[in-house]
C-alpha positions as CSV (number, residue, x, y, z in Angstrom):
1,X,18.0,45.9,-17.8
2,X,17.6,42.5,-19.5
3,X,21.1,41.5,-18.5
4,X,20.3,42.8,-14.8
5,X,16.9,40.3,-14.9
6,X,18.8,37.2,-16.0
7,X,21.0,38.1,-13.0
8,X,18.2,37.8,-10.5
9,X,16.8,34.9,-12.0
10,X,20.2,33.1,-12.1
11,X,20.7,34.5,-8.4
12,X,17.0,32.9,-7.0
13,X,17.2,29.5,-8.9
14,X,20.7,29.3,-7.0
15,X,19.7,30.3,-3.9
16,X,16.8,27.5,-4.5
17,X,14.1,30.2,-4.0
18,X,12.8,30.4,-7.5
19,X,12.0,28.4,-10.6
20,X,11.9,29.4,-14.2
21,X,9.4,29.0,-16.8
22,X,11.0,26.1,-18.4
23,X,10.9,24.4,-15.1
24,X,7.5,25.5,-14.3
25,X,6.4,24.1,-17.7
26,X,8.5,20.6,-17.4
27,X,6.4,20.5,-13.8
28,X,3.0,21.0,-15.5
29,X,3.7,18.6,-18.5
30,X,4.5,15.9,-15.8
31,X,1.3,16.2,-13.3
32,X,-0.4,16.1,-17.1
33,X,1.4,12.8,-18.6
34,X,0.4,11.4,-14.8
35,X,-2.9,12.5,-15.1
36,X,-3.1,10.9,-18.6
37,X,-1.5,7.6,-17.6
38,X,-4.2,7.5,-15.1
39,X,-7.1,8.1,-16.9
40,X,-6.3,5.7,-19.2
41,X,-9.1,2.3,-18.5
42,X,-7.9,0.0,-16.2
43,X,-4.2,0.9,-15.3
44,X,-4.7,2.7,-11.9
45,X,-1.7,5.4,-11.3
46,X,-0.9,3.1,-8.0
47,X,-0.2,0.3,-10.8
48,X,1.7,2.3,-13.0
49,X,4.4,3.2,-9.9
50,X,4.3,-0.6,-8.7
51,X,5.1,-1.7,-12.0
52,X,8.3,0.3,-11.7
53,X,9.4,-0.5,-8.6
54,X,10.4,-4.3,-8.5
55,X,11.1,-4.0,-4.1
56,X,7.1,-3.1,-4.3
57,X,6.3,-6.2,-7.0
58,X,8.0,-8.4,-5.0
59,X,6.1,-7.3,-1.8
60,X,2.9,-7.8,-3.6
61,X,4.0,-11.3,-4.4
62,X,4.9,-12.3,-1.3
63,X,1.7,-10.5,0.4
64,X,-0.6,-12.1,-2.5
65,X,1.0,-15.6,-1.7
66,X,0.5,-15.4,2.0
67,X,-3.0,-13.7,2.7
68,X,-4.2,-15.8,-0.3
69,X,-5.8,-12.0,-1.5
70,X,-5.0,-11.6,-4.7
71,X,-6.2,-8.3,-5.0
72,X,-3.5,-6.4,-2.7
73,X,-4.0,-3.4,-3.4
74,X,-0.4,-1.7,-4.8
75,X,-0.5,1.7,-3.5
76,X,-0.8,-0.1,-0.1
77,X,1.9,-2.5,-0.3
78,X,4.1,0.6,-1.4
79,X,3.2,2.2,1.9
80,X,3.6,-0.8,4.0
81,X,7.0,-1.3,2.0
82,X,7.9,1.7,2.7
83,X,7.7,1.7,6.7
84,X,8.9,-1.9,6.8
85,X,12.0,-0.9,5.2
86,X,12.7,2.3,7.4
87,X,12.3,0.2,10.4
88,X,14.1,-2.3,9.0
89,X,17.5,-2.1,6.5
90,X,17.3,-5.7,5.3
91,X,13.8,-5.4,4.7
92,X,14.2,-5.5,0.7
93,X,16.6,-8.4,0.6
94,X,14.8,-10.7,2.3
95,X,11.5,-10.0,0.4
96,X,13.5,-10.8,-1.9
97,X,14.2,-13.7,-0.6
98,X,10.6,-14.6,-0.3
99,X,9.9,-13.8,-3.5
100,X,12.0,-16.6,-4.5
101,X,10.2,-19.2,-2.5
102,X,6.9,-18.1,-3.6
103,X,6.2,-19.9,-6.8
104,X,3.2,-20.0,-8.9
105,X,0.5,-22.1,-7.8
106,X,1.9,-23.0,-3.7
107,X,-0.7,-22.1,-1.1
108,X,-0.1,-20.3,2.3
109,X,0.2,-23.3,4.1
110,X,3.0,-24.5,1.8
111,X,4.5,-21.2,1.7
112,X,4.9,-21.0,5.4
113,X,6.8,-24.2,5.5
114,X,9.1,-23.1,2.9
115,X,9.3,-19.7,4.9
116,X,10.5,-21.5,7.8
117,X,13.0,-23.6,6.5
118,X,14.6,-20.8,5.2
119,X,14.4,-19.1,8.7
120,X,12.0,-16.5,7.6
121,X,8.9,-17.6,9.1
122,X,9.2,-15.0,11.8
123,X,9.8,-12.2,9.4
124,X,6.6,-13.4,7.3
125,X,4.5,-13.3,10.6
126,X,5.5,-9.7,10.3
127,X,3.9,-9.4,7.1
128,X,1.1,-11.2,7.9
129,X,0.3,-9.3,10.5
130,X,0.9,-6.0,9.2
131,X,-1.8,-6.8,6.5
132,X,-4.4,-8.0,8.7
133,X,-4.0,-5.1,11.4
134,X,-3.3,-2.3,9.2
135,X,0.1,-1.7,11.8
136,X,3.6,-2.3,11.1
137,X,5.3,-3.1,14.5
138,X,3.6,-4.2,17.6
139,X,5.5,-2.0,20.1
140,X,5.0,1.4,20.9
141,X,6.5,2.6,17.9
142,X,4.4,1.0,15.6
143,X,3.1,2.4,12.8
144,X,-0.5,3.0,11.3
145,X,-0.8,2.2,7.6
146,X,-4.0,1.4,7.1
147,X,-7.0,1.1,9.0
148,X,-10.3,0.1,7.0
149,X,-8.1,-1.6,4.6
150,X,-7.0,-3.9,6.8
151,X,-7.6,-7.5,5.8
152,X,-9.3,-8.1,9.2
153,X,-12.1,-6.6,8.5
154,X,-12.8,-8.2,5.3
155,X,-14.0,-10.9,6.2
156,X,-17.1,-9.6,8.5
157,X,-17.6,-6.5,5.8
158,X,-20.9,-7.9,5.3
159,X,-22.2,-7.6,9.1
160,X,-20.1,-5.1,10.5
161,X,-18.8,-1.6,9.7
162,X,-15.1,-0.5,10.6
163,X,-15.5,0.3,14.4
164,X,-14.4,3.8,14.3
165,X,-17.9,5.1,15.3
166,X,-20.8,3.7,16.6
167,X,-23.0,3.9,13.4
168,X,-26.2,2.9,14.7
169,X,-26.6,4.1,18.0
170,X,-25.7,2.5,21.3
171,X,-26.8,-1.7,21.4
172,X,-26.7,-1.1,17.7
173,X,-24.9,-4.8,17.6
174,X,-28.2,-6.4,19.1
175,X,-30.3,-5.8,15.5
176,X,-30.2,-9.0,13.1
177,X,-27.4,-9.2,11.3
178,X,-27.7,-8.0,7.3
179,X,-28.1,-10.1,4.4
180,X,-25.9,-9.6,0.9
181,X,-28.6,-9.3,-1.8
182,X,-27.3,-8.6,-5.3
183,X,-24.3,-7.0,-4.2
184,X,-26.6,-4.5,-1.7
185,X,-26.7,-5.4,1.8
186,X,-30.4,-5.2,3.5
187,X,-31.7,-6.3,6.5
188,X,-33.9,-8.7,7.7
């Protein structure tokens, strides 16, 4: 009987419809280590995978250096990293690239310059572009990444909300516009 059980165990993990309790276990102590990681003050779990991926690092560096945000948020640059490079092969290397032009303490401006003497200034539009619109590609095929995180709306977050509704009712737009008062926003 116990010889007949191992048999079906050994025959499901084979077959890849099964999983056994040291498995299982391994599984559980993971989600719990990740869990831990990111519980732990200040190291968010989006940090912890961007600090092992040196593709996504250099991304950040590059997307820091150009928007002139430097708080690009890492779990976003992964995603945007990651459709950049299925759309595009070379993707990596010329980040890469980038990276190298993109030393401490140059500004966007001066990065750009450097960008397109290098013949990537094209290729940082892209960037640019996919941070500010939340989209990677401007055809048909683009892709969605982000849509309130999108830099463009940053920069009116104090008098407008992310148009996916109209929040307010219709001529909503027509009211005064709000006033940031200790880090609330009332209006007039």
């Amino acid at each position: 009987m116990k010889h007949e059980s191992a048999t079906k165990s050994a025959a499901l993990n084979k077959n890849g419809t099964g999983s056994t309790r040291r498995e299982f276990l391994c599984a559980v102590a993971g989600l719990t280590l990740t869990g831990a990681i990111a519980a732990i003050p200040g190291v968010s779990f989006a940090a912890t995978i961007a600090s092992a991926s040196d593709p996504v690092k250099a991304f950040i560096t590059v997307s820091q250096t150009i928007t002139e945000h430097k708080q690009i948020d890492s779990a976003l640059a992964a995603r945007f990293l990651e459709v950049f490079t299925q759309r595009d092969p070379q993707f990596v290397a010329r980040i890469s690239q980038l990276e190298r032009l993109a030393i401490a303490g140059i500004d966007a401006r001066q990065f750009m310059t450097k960008a397109t003497q290098a013949g990537l200034n094209e290729f940082l539009y892209q960037i640019v572009t996919a941070w500010y619109t939340g989209t990677v590609g401007d055809d048909y095929h683009g892709t969605l990444v982000a849509y309130k995180q999108a830099l463009m709306y940053q920069t009116v977050r104090d008098g407008l909300v992310v148009p996916t509704y109209c929040s307010k009712g219709p001529m909503w737009w027509t009211a005064p516009v709000p006033v940031e008062n200790d880090g609330l926003i009332a209006s007039l």
